[in-house]
Backbone as a chain_set.jsonl record, in Angstrom:
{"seq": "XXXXXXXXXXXXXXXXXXXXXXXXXXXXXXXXXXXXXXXXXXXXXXXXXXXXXXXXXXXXXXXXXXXXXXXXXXXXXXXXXXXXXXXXXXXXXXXXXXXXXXXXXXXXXXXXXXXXXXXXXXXXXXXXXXXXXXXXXXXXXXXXXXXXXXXXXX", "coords": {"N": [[111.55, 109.055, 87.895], [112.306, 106.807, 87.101], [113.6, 105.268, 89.459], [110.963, 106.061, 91.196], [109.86, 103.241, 89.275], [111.295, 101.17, 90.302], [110.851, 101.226, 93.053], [108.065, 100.439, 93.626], [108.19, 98.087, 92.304], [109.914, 96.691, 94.18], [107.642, 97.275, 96.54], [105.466, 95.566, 95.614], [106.494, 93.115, 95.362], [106.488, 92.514, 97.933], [108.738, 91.654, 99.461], [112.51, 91.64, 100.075], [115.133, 90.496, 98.506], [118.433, 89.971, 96.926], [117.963, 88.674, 94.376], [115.266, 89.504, 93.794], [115.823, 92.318, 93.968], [118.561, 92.262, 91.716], [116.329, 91.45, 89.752], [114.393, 93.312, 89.975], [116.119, 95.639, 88.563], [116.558, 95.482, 86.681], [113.772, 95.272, 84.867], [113.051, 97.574, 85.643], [114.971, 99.317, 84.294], [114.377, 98.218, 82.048], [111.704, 99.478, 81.504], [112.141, 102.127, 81.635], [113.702, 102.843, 79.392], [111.589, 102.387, 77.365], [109.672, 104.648, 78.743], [111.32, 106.566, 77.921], [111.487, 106.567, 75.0], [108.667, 105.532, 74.074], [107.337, 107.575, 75.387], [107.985, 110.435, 74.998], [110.286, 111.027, 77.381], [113.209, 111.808, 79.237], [116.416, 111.836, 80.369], [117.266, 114.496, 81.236], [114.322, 115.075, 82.183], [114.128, 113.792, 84.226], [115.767, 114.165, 86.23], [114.723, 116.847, 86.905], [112.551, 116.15, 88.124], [113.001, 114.991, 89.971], [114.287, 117.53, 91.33], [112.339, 119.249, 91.488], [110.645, 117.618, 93.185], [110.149, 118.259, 96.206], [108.716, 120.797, 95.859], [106.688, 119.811, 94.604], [105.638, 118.48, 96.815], [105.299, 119.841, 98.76], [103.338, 121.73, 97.685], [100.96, 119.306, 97.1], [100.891, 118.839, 100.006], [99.88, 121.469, 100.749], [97.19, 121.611, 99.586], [96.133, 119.928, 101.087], [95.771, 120.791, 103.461], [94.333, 122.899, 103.329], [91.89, 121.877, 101.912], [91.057, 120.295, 104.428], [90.737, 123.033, 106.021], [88.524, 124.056, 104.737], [86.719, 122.273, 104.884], [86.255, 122.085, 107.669], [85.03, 125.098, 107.835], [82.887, 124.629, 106.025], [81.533, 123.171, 107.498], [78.942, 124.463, 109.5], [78.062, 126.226, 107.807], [76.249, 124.365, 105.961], [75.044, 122.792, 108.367], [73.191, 124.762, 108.806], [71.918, 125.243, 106.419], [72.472, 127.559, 105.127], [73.511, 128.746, 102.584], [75.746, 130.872, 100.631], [75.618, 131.428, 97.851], [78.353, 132.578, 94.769], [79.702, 133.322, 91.816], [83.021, 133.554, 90.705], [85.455, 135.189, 88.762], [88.791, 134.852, 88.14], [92.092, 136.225, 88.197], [94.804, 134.599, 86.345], [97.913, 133.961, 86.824], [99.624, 132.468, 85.82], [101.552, 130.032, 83.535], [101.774, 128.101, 82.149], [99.441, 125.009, 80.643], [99.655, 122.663, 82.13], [99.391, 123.336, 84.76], [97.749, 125.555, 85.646], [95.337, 124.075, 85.37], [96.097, 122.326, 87.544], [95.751, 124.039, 89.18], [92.938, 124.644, 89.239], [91.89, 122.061, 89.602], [92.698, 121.495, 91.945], [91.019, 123.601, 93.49], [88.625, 122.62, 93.367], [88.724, 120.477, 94.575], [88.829, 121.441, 96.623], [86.078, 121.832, 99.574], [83.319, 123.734, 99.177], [83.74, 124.958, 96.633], [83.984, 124.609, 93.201], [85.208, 124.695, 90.298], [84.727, 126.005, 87.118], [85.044, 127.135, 84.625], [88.205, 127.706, 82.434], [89.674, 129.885, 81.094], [92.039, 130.747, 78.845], [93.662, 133.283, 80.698], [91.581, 133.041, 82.343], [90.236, 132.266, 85.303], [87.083, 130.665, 85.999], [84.496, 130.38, 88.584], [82.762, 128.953, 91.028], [81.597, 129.741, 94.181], [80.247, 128.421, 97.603], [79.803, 130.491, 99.532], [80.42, 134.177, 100.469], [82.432, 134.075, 102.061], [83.912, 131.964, 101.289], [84.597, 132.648, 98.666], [86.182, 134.958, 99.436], [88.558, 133.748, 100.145], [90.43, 133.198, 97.48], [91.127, 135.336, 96.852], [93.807, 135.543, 98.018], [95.02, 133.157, 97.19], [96.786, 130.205, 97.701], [97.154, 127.996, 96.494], [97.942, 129.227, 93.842], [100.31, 130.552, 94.019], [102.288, 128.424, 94.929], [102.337, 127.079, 92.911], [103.212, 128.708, 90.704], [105.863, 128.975, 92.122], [106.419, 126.294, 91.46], [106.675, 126.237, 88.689], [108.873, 128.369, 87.994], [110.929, 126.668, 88.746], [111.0, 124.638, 86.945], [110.901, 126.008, 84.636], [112.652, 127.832, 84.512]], "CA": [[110.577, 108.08, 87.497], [113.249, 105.539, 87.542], [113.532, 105.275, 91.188], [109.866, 105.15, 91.707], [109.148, 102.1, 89.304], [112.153, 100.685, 90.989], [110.307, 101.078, 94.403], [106.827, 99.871, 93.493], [108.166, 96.282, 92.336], [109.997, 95.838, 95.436], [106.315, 97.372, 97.033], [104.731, 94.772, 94.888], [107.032, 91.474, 96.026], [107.032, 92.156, 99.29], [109.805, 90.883, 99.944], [113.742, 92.001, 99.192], [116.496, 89.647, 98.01], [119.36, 90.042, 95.858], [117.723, 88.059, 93.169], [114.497, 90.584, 93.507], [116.359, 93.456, 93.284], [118.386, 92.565, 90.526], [115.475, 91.422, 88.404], [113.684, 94.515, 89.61], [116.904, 96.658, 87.897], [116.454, 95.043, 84.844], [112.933, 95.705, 84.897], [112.916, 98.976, 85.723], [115.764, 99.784, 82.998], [113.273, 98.23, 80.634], [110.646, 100.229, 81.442], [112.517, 103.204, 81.338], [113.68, 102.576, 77.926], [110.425, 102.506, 76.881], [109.557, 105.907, 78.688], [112.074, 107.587, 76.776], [111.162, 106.209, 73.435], [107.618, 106.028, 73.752], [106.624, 108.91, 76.08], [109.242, 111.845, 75.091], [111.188, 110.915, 78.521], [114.854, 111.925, 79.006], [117.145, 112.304, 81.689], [117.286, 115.569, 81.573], [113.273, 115.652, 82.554], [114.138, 113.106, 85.544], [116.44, 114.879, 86.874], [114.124, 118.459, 86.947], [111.389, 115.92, 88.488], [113.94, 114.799, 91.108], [114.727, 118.775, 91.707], [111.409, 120.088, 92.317], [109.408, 117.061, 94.103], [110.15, 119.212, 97.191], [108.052, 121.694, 96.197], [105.332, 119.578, 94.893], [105.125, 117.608, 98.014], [104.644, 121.012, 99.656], [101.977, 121.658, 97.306], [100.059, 118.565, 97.742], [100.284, 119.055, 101.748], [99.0, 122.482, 100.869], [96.219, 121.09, 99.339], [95.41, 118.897, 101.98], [95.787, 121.142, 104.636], [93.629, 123.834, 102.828], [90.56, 120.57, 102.046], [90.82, 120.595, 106.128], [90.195, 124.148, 106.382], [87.176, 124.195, 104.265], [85.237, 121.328, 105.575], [85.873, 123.189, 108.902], [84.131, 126.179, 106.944], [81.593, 124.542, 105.675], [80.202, 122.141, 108.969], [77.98, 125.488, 109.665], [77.149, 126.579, 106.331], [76.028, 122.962, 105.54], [74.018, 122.859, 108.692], [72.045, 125.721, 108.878], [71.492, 124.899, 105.601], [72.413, 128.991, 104.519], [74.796, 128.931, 101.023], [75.304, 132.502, 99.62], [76.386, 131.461, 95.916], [78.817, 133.393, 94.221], [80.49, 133.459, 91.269], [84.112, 134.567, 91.027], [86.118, 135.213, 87.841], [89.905, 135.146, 88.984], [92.666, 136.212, 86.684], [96.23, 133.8, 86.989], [99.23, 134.286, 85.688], [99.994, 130.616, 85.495], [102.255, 129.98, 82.257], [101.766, 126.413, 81.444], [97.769, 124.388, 80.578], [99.409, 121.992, 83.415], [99.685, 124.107, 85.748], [96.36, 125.997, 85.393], [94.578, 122.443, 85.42], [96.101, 121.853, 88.557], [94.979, 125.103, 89.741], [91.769, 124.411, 88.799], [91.802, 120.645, 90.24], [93.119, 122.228, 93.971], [90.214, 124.416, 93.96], [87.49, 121.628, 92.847], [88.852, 119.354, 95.247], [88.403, 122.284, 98.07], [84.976, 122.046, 99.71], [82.667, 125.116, 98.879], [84.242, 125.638, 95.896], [83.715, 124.318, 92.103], [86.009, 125.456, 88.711], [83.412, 125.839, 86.624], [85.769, 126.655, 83.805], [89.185, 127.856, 82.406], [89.839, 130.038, 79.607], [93.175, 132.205, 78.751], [94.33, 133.151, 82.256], [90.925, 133.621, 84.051], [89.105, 131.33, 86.317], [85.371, 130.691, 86.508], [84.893, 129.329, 89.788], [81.026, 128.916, 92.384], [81.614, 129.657, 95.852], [79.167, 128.221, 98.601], [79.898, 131.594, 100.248], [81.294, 135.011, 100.187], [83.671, 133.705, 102.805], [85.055, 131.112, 100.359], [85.102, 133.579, 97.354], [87.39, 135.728, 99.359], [89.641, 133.192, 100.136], [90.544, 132.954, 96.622], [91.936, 136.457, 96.428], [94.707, 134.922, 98.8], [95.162, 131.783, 96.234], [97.771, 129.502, 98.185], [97.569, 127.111, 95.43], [98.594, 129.498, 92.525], [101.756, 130.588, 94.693], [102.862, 127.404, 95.36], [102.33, 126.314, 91.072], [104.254, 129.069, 90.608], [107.238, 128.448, 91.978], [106.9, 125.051, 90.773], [106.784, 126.872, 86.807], [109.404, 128.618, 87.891], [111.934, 125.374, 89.084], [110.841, 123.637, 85.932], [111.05, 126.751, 83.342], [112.972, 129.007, 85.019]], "C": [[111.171, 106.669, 87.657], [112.814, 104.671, 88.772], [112.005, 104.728, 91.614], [109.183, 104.018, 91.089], [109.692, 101.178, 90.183], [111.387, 100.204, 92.662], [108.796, 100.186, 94.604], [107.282, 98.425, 92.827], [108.66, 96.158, 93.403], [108.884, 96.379, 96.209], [105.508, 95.792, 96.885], [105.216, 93.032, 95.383], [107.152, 91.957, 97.341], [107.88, 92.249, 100.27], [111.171, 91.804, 99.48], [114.85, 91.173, 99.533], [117.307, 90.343, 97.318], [119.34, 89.935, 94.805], [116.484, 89.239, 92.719], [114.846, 91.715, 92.889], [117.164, 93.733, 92.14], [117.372, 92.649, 89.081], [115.005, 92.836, 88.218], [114.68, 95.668, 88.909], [116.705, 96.179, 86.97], [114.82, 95.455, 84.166], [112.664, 97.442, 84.771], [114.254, 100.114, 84.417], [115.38, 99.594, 81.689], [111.945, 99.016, 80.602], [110.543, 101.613, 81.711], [113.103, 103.682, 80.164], [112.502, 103.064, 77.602], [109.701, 103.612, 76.978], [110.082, 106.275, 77.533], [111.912, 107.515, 75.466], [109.999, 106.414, 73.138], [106.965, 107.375, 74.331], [107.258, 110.531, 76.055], [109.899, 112.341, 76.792], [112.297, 111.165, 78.288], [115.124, 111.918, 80.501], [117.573, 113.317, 82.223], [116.007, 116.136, 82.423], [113.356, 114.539, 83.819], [114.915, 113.584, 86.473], [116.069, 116.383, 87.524], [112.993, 117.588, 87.723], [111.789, 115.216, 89.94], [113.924, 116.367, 91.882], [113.231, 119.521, 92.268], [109.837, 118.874, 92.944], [109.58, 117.465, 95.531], [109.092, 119.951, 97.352], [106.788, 121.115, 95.185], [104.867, 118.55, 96.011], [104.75, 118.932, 98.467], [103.219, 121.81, 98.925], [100.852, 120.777, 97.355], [99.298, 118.915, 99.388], [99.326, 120.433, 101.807], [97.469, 122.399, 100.307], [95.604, 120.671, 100.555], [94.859, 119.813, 102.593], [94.424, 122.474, 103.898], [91.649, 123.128, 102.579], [90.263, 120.816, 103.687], [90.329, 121.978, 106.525], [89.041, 124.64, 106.056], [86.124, 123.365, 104.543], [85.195, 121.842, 107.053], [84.325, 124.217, 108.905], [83.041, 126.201, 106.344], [80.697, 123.345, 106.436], [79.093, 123.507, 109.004], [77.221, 125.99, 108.214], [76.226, 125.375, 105.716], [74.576, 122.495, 106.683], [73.072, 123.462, 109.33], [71.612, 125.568, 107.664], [71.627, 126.941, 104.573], [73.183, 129.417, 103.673], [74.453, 130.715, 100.759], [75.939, 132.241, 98.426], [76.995, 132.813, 95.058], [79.861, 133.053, 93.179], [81.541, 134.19, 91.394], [84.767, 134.201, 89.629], [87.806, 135.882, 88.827], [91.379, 135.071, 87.792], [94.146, 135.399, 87.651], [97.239, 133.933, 86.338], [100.551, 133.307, 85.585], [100.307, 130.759, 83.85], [102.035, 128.814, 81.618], [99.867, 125.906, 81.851], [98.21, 123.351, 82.034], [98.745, 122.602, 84.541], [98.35, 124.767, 86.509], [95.356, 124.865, 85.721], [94.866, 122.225, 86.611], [95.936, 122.43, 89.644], [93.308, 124.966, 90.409], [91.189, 123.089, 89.579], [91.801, 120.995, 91.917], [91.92, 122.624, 94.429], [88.907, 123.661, 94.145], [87.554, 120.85, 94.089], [88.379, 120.606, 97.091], [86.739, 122.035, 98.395], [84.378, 123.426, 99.795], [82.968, 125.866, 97.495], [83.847, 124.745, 94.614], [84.069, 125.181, 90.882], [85.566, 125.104, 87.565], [84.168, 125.929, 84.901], [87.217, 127.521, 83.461], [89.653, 128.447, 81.363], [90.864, 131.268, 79.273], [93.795, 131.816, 80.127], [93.106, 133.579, 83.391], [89.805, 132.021, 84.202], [87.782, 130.839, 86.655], [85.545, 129.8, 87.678], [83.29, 129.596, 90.888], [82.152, 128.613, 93.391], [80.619, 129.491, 96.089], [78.952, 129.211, 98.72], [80.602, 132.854, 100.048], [82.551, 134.632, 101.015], [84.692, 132.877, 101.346], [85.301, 131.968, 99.157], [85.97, 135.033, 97.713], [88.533, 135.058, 100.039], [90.216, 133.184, 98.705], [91.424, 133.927, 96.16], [93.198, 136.19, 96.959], [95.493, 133.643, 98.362], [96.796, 131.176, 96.528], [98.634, 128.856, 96.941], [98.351, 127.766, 94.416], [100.222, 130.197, 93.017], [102.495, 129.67, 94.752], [103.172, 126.989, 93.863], [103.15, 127.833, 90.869], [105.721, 129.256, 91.015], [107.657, 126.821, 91.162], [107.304, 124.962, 88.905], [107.925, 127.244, 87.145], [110.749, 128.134, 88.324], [111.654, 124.433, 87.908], [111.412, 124.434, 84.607], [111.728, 127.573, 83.031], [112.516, 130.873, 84.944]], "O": [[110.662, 105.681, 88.187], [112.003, 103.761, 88.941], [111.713, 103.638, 92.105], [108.204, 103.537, 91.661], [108.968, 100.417, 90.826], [111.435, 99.101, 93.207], [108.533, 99.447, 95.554], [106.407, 97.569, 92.958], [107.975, 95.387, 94.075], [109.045, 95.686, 97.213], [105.089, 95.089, 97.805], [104.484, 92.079, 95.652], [108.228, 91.664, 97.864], [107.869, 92.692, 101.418], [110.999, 92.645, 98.597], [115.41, 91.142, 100.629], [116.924, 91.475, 97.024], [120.08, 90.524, 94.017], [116.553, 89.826, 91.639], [114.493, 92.143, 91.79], [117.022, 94.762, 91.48], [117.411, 93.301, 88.038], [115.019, 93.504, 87.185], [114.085, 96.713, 88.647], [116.72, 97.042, 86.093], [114.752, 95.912, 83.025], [112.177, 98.171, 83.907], [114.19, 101.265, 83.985], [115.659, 100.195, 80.651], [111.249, 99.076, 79.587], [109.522, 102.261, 81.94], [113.035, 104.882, 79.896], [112.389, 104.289, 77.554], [109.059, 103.992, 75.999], [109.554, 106.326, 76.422], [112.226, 108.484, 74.774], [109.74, 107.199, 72.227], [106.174, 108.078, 73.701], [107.057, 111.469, 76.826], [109.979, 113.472, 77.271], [112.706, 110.863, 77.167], [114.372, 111.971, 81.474], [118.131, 113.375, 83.319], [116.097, 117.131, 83.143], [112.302, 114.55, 84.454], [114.634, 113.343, 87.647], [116.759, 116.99, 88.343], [112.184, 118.41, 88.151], [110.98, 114.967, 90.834], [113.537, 116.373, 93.05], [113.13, 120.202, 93.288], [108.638, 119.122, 93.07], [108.892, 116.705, 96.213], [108.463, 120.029, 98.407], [105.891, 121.925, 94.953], [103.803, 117.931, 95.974], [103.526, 119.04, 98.528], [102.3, 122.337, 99.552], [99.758, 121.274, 97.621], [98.162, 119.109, 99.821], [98.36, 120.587, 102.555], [96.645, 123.224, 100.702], [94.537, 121.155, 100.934], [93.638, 119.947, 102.521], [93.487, 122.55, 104.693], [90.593, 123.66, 102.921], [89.301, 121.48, 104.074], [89.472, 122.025, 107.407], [88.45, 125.476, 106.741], [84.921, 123.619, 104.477], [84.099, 122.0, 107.59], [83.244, 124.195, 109.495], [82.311, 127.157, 106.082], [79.634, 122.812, 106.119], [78.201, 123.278, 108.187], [76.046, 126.026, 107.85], [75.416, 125.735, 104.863], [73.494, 122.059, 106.291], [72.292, 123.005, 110.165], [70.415, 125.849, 107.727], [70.937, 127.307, 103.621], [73.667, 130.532, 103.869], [73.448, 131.425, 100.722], [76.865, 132.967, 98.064], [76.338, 133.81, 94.756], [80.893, 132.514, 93.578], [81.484, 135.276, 91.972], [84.686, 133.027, 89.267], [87.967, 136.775, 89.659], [91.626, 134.24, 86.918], [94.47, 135.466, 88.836], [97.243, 134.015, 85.11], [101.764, 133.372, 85.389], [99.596, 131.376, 83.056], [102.177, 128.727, 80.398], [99.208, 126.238, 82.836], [97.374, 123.2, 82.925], [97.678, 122.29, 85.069], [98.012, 124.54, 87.671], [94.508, 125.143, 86.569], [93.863, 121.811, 87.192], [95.916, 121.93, 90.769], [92.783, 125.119, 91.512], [90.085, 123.138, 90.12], [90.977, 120.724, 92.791], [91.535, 122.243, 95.534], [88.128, 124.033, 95.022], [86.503, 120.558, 94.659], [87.828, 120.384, 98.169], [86.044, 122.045, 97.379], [84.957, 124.26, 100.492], [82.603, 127.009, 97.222], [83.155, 123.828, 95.057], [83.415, 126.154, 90.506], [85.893, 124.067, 86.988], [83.95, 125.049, 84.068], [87.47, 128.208, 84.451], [90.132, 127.697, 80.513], [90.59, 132.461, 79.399], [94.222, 130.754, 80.58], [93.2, 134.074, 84.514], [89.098, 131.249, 83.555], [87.556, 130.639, 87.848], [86.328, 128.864, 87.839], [83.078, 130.711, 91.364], [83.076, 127.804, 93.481], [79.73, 129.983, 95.394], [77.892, 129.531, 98.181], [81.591, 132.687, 99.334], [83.661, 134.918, 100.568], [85.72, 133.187, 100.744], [86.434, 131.879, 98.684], [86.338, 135.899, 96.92], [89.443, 135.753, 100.493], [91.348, 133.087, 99.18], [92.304, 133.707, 95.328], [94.027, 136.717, 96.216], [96.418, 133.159, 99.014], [97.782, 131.504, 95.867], [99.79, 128.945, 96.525], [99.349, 127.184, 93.991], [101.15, 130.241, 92.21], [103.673, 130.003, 94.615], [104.301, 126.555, 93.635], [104.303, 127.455, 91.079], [106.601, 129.651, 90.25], [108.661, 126.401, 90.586], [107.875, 124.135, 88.194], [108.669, 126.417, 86.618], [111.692, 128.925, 88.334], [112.19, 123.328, 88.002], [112.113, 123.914, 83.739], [111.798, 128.138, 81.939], [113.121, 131.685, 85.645]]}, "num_chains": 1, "name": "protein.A"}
């Protein structure tokens, strides 16, 4: 967290001096203070957020790349105008409310899809299509959030 307020003031000036960059260390050491005091920050949880932004950059891209595959998927369904609506209840075995939420968010953000709601470890979720409600059995996203539970929680 450090690091990236560190990066977004020199984003923010522009510019980089000597004089910038020290202010921006002083800055950014005050407003990491302040994490840690007000937000239950440590350096033990910057250091675990250092260790697995690897594997949520590779979850984001999997996101993306998965958004791309469904607006593919749904140019034809969209204009023939022919939805087959389907509910899907999908059980996860996601350990953490983040985690689940961001399950849940992946799938929302997919086109054809909508996470209708979230309760325990199962899924409510509208598919456009039976196509998209058997992608789901295949669930990229909850592979990917689990390793990321399991680099955070071991």
């Amino acid at each position: 967290m450090a690091l990236l307020i560190f990066l977004f003031w020199l984003a923010l000036n522009g510019r980089f001096t000597v004089e910038i960059a020290c202010i921006g260390a002083a800055v950014t050491a005050a407003a990491f203070l302040f994490l840690c005091r007000a937000c239950d920050w440590s350096l033990k949880k910057e250091g675990m957020l250092y260790r697995v932004s690897p594997r949520i950059a590779l979850f984001l891209c999997t996101v993306i790349w998965e958004i791309v595959k469904a607006n593919i998927h749904m140019i034809p369904v969209v204009w023939k105008g022919r939805p087959e609506p389907v509910v899907r209840h999908i059980q996860t075995d996601l350990k953490t409310s983040f985690a689940k939420m961001a399950l849940a968010n992946a799938i929302t953000l997919t086109p054809g899809t909508i996470s209708l709601s979230c309760v325990d470890n199962e899924l409510t979720v509208h598919c456009l299509t039976g196509k998209t409600a058997q992608g789901l059995d295949e669930n990229v996203f909850e592979r990917r959030l689990k390793k990321i539970e399991e680099a955070l929680h071991g």
